[in-house]
C-alpha positions in Angstrom: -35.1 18.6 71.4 -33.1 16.3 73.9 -29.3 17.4 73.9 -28.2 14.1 72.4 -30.2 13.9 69.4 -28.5 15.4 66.0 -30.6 18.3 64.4 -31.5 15.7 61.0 -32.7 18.5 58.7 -29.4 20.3 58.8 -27.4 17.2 58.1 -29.4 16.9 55.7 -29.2 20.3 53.9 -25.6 20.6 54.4 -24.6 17.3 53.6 -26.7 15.6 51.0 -29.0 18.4 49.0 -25.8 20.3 47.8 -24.2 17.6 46.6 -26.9 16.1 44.7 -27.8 19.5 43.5 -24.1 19.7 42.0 -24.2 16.5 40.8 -27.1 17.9 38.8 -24.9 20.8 37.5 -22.1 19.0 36.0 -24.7 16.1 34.3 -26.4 19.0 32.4 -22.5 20.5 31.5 -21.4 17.0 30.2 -24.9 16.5 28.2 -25.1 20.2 26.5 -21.0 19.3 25.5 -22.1 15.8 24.3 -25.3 17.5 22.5 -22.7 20.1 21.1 -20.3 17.2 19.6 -23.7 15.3 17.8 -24.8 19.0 16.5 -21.1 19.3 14.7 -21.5 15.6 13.5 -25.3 15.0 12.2 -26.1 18.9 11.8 -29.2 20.7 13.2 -32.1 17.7 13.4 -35.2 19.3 15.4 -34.8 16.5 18.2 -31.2 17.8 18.9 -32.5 21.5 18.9 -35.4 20.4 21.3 -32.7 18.4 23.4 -30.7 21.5 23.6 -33.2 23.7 24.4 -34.3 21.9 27.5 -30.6 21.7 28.5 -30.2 25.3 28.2 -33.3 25.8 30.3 -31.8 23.5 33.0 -28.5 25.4 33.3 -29.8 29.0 33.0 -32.0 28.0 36.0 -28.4 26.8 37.4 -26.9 30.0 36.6 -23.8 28.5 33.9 -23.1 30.9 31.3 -22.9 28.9 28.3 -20.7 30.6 26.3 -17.7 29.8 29.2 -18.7 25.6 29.4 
């Protein structure tokens, strides 16, 4: 590689893939808290248990504890 090019693939990691990755993170927080509010409101319907059992999926593969969000 010639000495005056910039390495692309670690701008890239560094710069753009963690933020998108945490972007992803706190949309899943805000829609298991907004799926948590409609649960309190309209009770248990089997769409909102399927809706929150994909969003658990997504933030146990994140790592977030839900019982701290």
């Amino acid at each position: 590689m010639p000495a005056n090019k910039k390495p692309r693939r670690l701008n890239y990691a560094v710069n753009k893939k963690r933020s998108v990755a945490w972007g992803k993170v706190g949309k899943a927080i805000a829609h298991y808290k907004k799926l948590e509010k409609r649960v309190k409101f309209e009770w248990e319907t089997k769409w909102l248990k399927n809706a929150l059992a994909v969003v658990t999926v997504k933030l146990n593969k994140y790592k977030i504890n839900i019982n701290k969000i």
